[in-house]
MMTF fields as JSON, N, C-alpha, C and O atoms, coordinates in Angstrom:
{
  "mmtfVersion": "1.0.0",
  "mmtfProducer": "UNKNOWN",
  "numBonds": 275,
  "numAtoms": 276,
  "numGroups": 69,
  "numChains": 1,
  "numModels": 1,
  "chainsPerModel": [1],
  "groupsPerChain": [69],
  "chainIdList": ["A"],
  "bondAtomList": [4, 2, 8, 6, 12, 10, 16, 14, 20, 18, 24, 22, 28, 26, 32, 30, 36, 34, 40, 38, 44, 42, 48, 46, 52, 50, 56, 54, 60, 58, 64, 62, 68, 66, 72, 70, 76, 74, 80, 78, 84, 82, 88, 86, 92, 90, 96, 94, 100, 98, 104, 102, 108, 106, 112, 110, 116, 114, 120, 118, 124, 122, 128, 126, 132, 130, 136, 134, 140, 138, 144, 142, 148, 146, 152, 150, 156, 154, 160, 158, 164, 162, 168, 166, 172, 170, 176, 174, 180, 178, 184, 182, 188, 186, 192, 190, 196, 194, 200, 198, 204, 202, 208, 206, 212, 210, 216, 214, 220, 218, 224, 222, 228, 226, 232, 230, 236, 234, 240, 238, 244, 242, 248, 246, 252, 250, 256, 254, 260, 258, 264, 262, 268, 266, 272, 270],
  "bondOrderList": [1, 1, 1, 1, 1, 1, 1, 1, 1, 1, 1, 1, 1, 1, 1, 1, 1, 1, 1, 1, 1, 1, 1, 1, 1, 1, 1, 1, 1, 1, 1, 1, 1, 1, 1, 1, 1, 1, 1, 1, 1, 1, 1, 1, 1, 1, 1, 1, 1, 1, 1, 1, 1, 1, 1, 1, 1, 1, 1, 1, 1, 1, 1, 1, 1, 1, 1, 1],
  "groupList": [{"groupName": "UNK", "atomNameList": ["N", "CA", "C", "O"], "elementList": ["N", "C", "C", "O"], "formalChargeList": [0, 0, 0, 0], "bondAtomList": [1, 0, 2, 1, 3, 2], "bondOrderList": [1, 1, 2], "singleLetterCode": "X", "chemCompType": "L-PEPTIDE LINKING"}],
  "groupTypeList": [0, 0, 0, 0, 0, 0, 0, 0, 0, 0, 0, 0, 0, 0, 0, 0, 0, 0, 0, 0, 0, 0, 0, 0, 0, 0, 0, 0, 0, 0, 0, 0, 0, 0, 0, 0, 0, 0, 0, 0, 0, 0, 0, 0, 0, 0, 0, 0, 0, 0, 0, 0, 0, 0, 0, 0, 0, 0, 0, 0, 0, 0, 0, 0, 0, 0, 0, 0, 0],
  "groupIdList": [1, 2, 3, 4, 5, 6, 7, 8, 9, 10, 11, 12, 13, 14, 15, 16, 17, 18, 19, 20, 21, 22, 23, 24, 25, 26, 27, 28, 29, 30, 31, 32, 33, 34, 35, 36, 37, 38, 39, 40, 41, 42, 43, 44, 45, 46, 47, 48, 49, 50, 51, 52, 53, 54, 55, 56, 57, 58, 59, 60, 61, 62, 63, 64, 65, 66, 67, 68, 69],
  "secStructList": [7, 7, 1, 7, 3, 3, 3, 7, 7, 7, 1, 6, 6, 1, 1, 7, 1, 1, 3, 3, 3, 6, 6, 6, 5, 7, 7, 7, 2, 2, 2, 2, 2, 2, 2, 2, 2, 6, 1, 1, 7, 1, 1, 7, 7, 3, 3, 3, 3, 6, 6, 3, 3, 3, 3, 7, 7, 7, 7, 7, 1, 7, 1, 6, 6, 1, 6, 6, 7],
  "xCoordList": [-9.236, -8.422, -6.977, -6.544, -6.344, -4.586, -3.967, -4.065, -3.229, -2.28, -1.015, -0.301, -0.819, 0.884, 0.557, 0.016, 1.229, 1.187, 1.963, 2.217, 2.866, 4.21, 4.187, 3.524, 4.931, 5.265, 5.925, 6.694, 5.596, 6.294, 7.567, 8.579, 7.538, 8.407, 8.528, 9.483, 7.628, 7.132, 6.935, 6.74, 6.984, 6.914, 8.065, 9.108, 7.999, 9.037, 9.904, 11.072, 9.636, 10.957, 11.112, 11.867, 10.451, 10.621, 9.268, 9.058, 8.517, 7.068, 6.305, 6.678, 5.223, 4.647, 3.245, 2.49, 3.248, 2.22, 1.329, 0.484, 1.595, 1.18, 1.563, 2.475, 0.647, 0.938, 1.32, 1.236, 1.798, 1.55, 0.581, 1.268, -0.237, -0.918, -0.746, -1.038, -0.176, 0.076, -1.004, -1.963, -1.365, -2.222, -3.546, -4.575, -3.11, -4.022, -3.5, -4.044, -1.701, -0.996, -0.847, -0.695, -0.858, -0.2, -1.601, -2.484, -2.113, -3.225, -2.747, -2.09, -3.379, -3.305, -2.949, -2.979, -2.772, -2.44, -3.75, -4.121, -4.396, -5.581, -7.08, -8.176, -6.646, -7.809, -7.416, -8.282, -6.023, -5.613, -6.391, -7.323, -6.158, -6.013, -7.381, -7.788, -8.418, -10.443, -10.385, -10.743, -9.717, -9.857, -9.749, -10.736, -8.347, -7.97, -9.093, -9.672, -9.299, -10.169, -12.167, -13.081, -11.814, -13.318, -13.199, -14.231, -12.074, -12.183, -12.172, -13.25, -11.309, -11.234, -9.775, -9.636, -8.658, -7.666, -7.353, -6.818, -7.691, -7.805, -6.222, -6.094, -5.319, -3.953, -3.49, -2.406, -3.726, -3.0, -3.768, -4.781, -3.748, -3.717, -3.341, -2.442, -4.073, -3.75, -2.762, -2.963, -1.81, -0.963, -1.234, -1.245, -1.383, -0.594, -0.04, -0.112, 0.937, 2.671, 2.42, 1.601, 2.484, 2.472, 1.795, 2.175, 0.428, -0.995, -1.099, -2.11, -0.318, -0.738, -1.058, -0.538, -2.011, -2.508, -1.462, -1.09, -1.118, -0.282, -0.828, -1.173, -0.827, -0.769, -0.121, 0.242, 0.178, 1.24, 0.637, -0.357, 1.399, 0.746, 0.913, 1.966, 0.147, -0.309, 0.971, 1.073, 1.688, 3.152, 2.988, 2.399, 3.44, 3.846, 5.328, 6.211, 5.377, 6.867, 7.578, 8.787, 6.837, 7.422, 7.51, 6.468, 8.692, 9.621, 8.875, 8.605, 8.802, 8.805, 7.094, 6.895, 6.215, 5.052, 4.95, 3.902, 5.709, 5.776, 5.711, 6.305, 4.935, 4.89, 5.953, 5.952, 7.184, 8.485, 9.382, 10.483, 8.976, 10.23, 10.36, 11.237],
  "yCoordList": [7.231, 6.151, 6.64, 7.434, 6.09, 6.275, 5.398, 4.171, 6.279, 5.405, 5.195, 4.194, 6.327, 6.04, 6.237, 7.167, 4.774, 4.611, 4.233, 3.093, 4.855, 4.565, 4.115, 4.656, 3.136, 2.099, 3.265, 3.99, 3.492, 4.365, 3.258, 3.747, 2.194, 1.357, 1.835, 1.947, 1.975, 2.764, 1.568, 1.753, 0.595, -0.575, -0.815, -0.367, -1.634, -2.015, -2.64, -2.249, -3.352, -3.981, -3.528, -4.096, -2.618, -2.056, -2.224, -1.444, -2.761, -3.127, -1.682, -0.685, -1.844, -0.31, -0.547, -1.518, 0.578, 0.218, 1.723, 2.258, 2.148, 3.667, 3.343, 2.549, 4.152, 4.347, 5.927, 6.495, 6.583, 7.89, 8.085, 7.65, 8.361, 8.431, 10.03, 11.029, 10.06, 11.568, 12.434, 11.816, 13.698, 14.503, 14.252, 14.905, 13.282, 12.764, 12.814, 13.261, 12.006, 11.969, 10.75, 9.823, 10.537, 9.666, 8.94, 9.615, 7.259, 6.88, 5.174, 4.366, 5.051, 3.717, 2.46, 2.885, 1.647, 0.355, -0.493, -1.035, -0.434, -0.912, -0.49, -1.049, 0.549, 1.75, 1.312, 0.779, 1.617, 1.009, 0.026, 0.14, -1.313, -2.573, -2.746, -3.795, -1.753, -1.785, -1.721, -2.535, -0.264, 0.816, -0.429, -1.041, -0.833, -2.035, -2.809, -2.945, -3.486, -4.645, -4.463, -5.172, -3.028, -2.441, -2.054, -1.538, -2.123, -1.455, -0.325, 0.203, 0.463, 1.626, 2.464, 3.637, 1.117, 1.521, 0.231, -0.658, 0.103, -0.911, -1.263, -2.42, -0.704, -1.134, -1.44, -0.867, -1.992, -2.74, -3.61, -3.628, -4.581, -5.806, -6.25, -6.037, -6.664, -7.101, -8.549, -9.54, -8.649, -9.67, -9.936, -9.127, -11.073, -11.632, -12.095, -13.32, -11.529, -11.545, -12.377, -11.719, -13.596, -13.746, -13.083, -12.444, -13.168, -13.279, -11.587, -11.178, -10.463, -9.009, -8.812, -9.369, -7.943, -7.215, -6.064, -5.004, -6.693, -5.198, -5.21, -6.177, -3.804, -3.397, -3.145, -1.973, -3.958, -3.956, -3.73, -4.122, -3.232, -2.437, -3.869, -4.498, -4.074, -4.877, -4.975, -4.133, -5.832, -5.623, -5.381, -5.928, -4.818, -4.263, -3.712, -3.444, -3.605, -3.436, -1.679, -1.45, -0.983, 0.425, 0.306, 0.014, 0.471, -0.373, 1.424, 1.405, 2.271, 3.964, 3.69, 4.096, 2.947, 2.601, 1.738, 1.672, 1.24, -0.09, 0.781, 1.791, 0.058, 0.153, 1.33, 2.513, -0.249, 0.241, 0.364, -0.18, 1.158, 1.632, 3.095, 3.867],
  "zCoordList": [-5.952, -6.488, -6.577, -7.412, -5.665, -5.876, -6.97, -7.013, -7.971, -8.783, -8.129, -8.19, -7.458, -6.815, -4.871, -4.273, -4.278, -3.073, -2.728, -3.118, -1.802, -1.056, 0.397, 1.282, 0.532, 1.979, 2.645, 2.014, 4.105, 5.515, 5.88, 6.382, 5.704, 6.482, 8.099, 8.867, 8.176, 9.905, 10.885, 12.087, 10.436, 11.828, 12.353, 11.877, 13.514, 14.198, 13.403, 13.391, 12.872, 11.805, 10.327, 9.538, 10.062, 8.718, 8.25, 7.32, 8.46, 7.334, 7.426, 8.045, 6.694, 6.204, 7.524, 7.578, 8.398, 9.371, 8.761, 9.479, 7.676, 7.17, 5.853, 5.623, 4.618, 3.076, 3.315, 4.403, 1.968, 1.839, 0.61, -0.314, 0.241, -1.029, -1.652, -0.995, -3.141, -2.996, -2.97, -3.433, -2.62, -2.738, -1.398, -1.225, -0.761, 0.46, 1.746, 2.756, 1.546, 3.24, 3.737, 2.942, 4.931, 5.442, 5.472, 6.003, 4.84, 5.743, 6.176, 5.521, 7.541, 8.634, 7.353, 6.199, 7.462, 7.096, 6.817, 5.775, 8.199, 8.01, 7.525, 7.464, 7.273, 6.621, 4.889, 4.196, 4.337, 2.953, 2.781, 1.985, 3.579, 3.26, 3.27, 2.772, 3.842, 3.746, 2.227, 1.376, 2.116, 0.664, -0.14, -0.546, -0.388, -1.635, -2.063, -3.141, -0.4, -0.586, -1.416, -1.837, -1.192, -1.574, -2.812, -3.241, -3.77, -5.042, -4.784, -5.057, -4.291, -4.47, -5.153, -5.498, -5.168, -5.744, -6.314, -5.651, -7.593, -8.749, -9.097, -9.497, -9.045, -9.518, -8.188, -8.088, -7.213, -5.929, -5.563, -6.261, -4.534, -4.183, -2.455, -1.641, -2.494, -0.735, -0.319, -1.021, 0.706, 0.368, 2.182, 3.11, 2.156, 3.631, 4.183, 4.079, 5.192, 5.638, 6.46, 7.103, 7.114, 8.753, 9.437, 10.417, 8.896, 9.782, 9.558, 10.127, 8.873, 8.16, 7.027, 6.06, 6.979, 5.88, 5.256, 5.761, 3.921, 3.503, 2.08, 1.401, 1.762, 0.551, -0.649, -0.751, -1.72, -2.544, -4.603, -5.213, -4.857, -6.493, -7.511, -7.61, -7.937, -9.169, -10.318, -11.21, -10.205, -10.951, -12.887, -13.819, -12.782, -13.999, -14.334, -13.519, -15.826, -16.152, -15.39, -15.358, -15.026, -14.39, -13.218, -12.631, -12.456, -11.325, -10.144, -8.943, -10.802, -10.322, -9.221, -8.076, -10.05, -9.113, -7.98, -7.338, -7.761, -6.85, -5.099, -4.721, -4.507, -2.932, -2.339, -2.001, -2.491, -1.806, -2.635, -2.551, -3.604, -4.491, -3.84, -4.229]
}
């Protein structure tokens, strides 16, 4: 279970095609977006962009956890 997960902004136009999760590394977009959807990281949420799967943190007042902070 990741509490803190950071956006690569690794796609062609900036979107996250990669997380970094700390203590784990770099993992796929679409491997996250299984994880999320399976309960495996309870403080994020799956969103969809124009037909993508991205992964984004469950908002709360600490700005330091967020995706793409």
């Amino acid at each position: 279970m990741a509490k803190n997960i950071r956006g690569n902004h690794d796609g062609e136009n900036g979107e996250n095609d990669s997380y970094t999760i700390t203590g784990r590394g770099v993992v796929d977009r679409n491997r996250l977006v299984q994880e999320v959807e399976q309960g495996k990281h309870p403080n994020h949420h799956v969103v969809n962009i124009n037909g993508e799967e991205y992964v984004r943190s469950n908002p709360d007042s600490t700005e330091s956890n967020n995706v793409n902070k």
